[in-house]
C-alpha positions, 0 to 999 in steps of 0.5 A, a space after each residue: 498769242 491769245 488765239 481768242 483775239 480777233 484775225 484777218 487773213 487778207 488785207 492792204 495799205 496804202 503804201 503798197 496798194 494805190 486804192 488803200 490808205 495809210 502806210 503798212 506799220 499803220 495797219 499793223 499798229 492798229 491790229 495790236 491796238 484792237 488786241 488782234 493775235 493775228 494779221 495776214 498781209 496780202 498786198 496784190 501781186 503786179 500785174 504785166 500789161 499797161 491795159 490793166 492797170 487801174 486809172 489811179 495807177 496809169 502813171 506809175 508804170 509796170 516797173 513800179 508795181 513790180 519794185 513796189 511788190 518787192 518793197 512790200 515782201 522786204 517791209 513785211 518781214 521787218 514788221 513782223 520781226 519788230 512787232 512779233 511779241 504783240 501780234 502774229 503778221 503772217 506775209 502773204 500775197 493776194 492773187 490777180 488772174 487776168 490771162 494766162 500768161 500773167 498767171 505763169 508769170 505769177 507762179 514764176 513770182 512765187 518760185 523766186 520768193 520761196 519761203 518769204 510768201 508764207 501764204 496766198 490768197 486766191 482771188 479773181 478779179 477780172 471776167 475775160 481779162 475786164 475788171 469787174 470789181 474797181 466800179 459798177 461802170 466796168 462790171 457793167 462794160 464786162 457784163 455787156 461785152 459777153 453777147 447774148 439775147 438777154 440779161 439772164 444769157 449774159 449774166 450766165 456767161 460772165 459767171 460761168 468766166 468768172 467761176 472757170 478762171 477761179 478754177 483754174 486758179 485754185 487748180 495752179 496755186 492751191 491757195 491756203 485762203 479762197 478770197 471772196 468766192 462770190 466777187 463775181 455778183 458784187 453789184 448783182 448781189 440777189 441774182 441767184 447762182 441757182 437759177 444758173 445750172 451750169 454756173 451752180 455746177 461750177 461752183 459745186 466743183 470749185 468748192 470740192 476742189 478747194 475743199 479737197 486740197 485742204 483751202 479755207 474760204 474766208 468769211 469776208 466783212 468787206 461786202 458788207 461796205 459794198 452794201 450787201 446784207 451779208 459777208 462774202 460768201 453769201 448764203 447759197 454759197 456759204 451752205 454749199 461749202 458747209 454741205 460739201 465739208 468746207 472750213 472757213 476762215 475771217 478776213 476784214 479785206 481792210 484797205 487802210 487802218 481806219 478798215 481794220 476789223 470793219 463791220 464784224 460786228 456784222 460778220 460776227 451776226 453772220 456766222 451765228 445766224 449761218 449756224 457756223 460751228 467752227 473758224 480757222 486761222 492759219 497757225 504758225 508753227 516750227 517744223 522738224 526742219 526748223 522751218 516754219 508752216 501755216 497749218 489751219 487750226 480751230 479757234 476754240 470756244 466760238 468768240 464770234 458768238 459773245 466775247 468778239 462782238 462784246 470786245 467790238 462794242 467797246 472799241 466801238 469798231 461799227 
């Protein structure tokens, strides 16, 4: 595949994930529509507890979610047999860590699986086992739920949760994508880590540490549906990883067809007014024992600078 294709390493369907839309093939065509070379499919792994389930999901019950992961790993791989000469799928999973005991459980799940999850994208969703990204009502439940004298000791403490499990999490799995790294201020988006000591301190310290196991932090177009003036992560983060020697990768964090590649156009403006000299994506290639690995590779020529934003106009993906 033409790696001067647009990517993303991170996204959902329907099928498997009951706040997308439209089945997995559908995303998947739509890629090779848009001439993508590379699509990675990350559908959420289960969780283990009644209480957290999503309310769009309070009737299907544990069983189904588990069944339905299982679904999603057997219809990948046919999908990415049956489309592997017009676009690269890579299968994947995306991350929940909402206690302890669901993150054991969730390494146990990738021990069984072995080789058929290719790669994992690192993500935390939940502060003190509370959503904190489904709507601004239950971030707000989670923000108040902490204590504390005023907005400014609370916003501290939900931070310093949220950036401690992220921690933990890239410490467990070393994930090969860092997914969202700054979802924690998603309805907060100006407070500014800065002014948080021991939260910047913690976050300095999970980028060293995904920086030093080799992970990518993506580049994430979905903030800017959630009405953010720039992708995840935002600018004070994204300098930080620069600064510490981090690599980025792109991801849309598409929840249906009609979301691939959404807004990056506006990603693409990002990384330029970032100054961003190198992207990576995760290559497949064959190993000495046949077996196949993802290595992060450079695309060459920086295509988010001309021909990605001129290839969106005329699709008129906006």
């Amino acid at each position: 595949m033409d790696q001067q294709g647009m990517f993303s390493h991170h996204s959902h369907s329907g099928q498997f994930c009951a706040h997308a839309k439209g089945t997995l093939e559908q995303v998947v065509l739509e890629a090779i529509s848009k001439r993508w070379s590379t699509l990675g499919l990350s559908e959420h792994v289960p969780r283990y507890r009644q209480q957290d389930l999503y309310p769009e999901e309070e009737g299907l019950g544990l069983d189904h979610l588990a069944t339905t992961f299982e679904a999603y790993v057997k219809e990948a791989w046919r999908l990415k047999q049956l489309y592997a000469d017009k676009i690269t799928l890579l299968v994947g999973i995306e991350t929940e860590y909402i206690n302890p005991e669901g993150l054991d459980r969730l390494v146990k799940l990738l021990q069984s699986h072995g080789n058929s999850i290719q790669y994992i994208v690192g993500s935390v969703h939940h502060c003190h086992e509370q959503p904190i990204d489904f709507d601004k009502p239950r971030f707000d439940n989670a923000l108040n739920s902490l204590g504390g004298k005023d907005d400014e000791e609370r916003f501290s403490k939900l931070f310093e949760a949220y950036f401690d499990a992220q921690y933990t999490l890239l410490q467990r799995l070393k994930p090969a994508v860092v997914g969202h790294f700054d979802l924690c201020r998603l309805y907060y988006p100006d407070r500014d880590f800065k002014s948080f000591p021991a939260v910047w301190d913690k976050v300095e310290r999970n980028i060293n540490f995904a920086v030093g196991y080799g992970g990518l932090f993506e580049i994430n177009a979905s903030a800017f549906r959630k009405g953010w003036t720039s992708a995840y992560p935002a600018p004070d983060v994204f300098e930080a990883i620069v600064a510490a020697g981090g690599r980025f990768t792109l991801s849309d964090d598409s929840h249906g067809p009609l979301a691939i590649g959404l807004h990056y156009d506006k990603a693409c403006k990002y990384m330029e007014d970032q100054g961003l000299e190198t992207l990576f994506y995760l290559k497949e290639v064959s190993g000495a024992d046949g077996k196949s690995e993802l290595v992060p590779t450079p695309v060459q020529g920086k295509p988010w600078l001309k021909s990605w934003p001129e290839h969106i106009e005329k699709l008129h993906v906006v």
